[in-house]
PATOR-112821 format. One record per residue (C-alpha): residue in one letter; x, y, z. Coordinates in steps of 0.1 Angstrom, whole numbers, plus 5000, padded with zeros to 4 digits. Last residue first. Example, Ala and Ser with C-alpha at 12.3 -4.5 7.8 and 13.67 -1.06 7.14 Angstrom:
<rs>
['S' [5137 4989 5071]];
['A' [5123 4955 5078]];
</rs>
This chain:
<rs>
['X' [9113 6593 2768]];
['X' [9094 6619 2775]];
['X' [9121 6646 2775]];
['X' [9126 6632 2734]];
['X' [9092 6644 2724]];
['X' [9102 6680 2731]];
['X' [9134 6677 2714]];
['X' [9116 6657 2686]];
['X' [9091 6683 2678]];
['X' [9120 6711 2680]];
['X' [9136 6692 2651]];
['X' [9104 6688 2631]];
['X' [9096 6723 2633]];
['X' [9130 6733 2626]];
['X' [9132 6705 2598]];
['X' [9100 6723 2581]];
['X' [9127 6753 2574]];
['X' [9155 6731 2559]];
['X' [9129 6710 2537]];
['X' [9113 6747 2524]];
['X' [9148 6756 2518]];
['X' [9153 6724 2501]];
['X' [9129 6723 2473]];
['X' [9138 6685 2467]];
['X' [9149 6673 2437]];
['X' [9182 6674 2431]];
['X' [9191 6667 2472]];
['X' [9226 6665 2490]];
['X' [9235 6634 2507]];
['X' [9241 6621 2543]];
['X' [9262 6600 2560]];
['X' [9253 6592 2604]];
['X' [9274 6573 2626]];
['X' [9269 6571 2656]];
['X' [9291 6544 2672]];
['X' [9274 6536 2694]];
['X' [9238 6537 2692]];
['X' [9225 6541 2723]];
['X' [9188 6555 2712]];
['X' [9192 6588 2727]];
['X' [9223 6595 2703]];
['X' [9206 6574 2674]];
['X' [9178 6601 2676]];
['X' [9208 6629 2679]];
['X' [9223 6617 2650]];
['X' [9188 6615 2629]];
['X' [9181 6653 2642]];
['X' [9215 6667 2625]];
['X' [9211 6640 2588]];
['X' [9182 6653 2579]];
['X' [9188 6687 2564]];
['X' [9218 6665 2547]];
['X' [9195 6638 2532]];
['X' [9197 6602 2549]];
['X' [9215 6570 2556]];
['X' [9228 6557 2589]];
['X' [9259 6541 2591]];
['X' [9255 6510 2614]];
['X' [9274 6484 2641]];
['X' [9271 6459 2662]];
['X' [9244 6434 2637]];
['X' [9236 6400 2656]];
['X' [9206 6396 2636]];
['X' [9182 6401 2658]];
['X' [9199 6432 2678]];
['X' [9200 6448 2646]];
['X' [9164 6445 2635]];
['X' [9162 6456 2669]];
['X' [9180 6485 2664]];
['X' [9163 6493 2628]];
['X' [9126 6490 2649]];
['X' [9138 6523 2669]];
['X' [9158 6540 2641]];
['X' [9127 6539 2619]];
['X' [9108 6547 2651]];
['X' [9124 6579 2656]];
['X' [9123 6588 2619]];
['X' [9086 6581 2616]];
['X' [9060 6557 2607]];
['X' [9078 6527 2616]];
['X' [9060 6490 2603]];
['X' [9075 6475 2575]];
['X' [9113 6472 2590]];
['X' [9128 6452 2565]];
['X' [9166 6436 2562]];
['X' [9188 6431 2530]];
['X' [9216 6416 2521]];
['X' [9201 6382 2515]];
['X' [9181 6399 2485]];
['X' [9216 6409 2466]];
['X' [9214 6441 2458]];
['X' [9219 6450 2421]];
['X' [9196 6477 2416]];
['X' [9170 6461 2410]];
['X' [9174 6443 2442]];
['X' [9177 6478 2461]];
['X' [9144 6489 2445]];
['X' [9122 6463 2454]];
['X' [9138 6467 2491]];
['X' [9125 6501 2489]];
['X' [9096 6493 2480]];
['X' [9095 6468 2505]];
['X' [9103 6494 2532]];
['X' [9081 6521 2522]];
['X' [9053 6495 2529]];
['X' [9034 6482 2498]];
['X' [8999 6480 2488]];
['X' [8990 6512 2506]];
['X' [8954 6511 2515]];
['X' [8963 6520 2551]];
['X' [8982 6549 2542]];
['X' [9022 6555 2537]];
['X' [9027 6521 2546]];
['X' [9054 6513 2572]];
['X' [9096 6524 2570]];
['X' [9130 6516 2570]];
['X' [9152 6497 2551]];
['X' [9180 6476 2566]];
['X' [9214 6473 2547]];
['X' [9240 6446 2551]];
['X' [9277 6442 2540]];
['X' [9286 6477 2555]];
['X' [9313 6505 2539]];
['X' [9325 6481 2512]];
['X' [9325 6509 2486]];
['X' [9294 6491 2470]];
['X' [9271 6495 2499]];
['X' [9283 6531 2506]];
['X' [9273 6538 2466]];
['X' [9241 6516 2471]];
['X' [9230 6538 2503]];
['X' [9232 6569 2484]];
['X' [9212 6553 2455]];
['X' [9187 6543 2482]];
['X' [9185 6582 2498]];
['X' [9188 6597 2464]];
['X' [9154 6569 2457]];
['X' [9136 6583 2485]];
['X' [9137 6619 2471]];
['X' [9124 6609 2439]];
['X' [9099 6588 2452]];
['X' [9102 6552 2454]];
['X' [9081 6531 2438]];
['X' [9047 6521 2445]];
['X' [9023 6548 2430]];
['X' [9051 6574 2447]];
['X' [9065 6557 2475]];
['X' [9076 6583 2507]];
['X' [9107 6582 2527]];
['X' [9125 6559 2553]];
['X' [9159 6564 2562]];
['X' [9178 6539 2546]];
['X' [9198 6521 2577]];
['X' [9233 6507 2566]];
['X' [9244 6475 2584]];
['X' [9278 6456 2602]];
['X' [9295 6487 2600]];
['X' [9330 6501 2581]];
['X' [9344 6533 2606]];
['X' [9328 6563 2587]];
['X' [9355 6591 2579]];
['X' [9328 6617 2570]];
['X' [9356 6641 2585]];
['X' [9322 6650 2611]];
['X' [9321 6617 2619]];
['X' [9290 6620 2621]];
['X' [9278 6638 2584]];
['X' [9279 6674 2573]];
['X' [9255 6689 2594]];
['X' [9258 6726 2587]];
['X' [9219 6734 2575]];
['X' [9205 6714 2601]];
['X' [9226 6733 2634]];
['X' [9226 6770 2618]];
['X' [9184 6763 2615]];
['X' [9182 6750 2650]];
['X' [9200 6782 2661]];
['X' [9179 6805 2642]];
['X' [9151 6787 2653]];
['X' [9155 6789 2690]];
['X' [9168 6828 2682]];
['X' [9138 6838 2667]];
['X' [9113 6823 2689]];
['X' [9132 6839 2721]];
['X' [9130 6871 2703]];
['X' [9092 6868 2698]];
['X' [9089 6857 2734]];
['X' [9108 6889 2744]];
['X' [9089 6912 2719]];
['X' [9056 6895 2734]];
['X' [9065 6898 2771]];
['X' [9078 6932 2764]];
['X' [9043 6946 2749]];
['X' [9025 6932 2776]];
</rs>
């Protein structure tokens, strides 16, 4: 008995060790950070904070303005459903609210109000994409993200992936890097069922 639980307790170890080496190292897809321009950005869906954007939300959407403004896509789609049922606004509007105050022309912008989760932010984003006649996208998100959101786009056909992420000022990101193994192995599991 004693093996069996050193053994399993090794194989724990190691699973995470290796997820953890995998999040903590993602630099971006292409790995050069060379994105090919795209038809769209996807914003990565985050929490509002008394209906704005919180903190870490807002590095995702300033991110995503910077890329917009380089030329990088002409269109961005944000991502994401109410954070609880008496939510006035979705992720998504806020985020939208944001993007226009921030000098974002309405016209470039596309809403998925309903995902509740980085799978389905990517899911409803494709056929967002599909709708509009959109090919391509860079997807937007934080670095300890950025890993699990490739291989989502990966199992969702996106091609090409492309995936840019950004460091975080306000995020206590070894406690983000060590939820991201749970939430990575999560997805692995969920993605078998597919």
């Amino acid at each position: 008995m004693l093996w069996v639980t050193a053994a399993g307790t090794l194989a724990v170890a190691v699973w995470c060790g290796v997820l953890y080496a995998k999040i903590v190292t993602f630099g971006g897809v292409p790995s050069d950070a060379e994105s090919v321009r795209a038809d769209v950005g996807i914003v990565l869906g985050a929490s509002l904070w008394d209906e704005v954007p919180s903190p870490a939300l807002k590095e995702r959407l300033d991110y995503a303005i910077k890329l917009y403004d380089q030329g990088m896509f002409s269109h961005l789609i944000v991502t994401g459903g109410k954070d609880k049922p008496t939510a006035r606004l979705s992720e998504a509007e806020g985020s939208r609210e944001y993007l226009i105050a921030h000098g974002v022309p309405d016209e470039a912008i596309a809403m998925d109000k309903l995902s509740r989760d980085t799978y389905e932010n990517l899911l409803y984003a494709k056929d967002i994409m599909s709708e509009q006649g959109w090919h391509s996208a860079v997807i937007v998100t934080h670095s300890y993200h950025g890993s699990r959101a490739a291989d989502m786009a990966r199992t969702l056909d996106y091609s090409p992936v492309q995936v840019q992420v950004t460091d975080s000022e306000v995020l206590k990101i070894h406690y983000h890097e060590a939820r991201e193994v749970l939430a990575y192995t999560k997805w692995l599991v969920r993605k078998m069922f597919l």
